[in-house]
N, C-alpha and C positions, 0 to 999 in steps of 0.2 A: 452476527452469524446465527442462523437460526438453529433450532436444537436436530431438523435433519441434516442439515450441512456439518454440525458438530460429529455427529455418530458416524456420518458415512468418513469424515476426519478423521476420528480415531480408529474407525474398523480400518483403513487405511496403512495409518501408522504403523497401527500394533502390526502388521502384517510386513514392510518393508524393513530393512535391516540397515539403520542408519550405525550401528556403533552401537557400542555397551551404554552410553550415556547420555547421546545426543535426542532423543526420544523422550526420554521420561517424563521430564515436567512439562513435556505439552501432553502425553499421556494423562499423567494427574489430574492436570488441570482442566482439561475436556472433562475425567470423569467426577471432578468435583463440582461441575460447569452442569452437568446433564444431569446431576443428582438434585440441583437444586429447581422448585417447581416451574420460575423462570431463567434458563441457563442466558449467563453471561460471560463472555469470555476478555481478559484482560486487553487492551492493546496490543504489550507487549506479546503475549502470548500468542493473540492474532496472526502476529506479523509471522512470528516463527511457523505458526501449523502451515500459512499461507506461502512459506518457503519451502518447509517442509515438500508441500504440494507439490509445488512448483507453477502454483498460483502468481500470477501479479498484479495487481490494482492497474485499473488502468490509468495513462497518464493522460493528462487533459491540459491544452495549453492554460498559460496564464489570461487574465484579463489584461485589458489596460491599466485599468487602477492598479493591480499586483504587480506591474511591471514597473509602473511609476514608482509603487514603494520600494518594490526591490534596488532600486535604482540609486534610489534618496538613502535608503541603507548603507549600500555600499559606494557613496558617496562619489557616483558616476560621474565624469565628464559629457557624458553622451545626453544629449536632453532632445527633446521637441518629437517627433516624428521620426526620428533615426533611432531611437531608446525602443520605438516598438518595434522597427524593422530589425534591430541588434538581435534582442529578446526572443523574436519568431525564429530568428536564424538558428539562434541555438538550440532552440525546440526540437527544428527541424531535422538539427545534427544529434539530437537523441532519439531521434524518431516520433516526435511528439507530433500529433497531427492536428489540422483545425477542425473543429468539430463543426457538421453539417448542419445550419437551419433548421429545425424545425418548421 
């Protein structure tokens, strides 16, 4: 996150009215984040301000290989050419799109 994405974040925050306690330590931590020469902000921390927001990363389908491991994981029945048509489906039913060629 870079340190204008941080500021306009917390001028953000500090200004919406989540609750007496739901705020603060993304509060903080932005401004302990912005204070230092290069700001960093936690993952965890990330994820929160990023909800906060009402931001969401985007979702990006799996590859083949991630499908296959996923698969081998959780020790699927489903193998060959049907493991990836499975895997898209489900994608599909969270709204995950296939991303366009370059």
């Amino acid at each position: 996150m870079s340190r204008e994405a941080m500021q306009k974040a917390l001028a953000y925050i500090e200004e919406v009215d989540y609750g007496p306690y739901d705020k603060w330590p993304v509060i903080i931590a932005l401004k302990q984040a912005l204070a230092e020469p290069e700001p960093v902000i936690d993952k965890t921390i990330a994820k929160r301000i990023a909800t906060q927001l009402g931001w969401e990363p985007p979702k990006k389908p799996l590859s083949e290989d991630e499908i296959a491991q996923a698969m081998y994981r959780a020790d699927a029945i489903v193998t060959g050419p049907m493991q990836f048509r499975f895997a898209k489906e489900i994608e599909r039913a969270h709204g995950i799109k296939e991303q366009e060629h370059e």
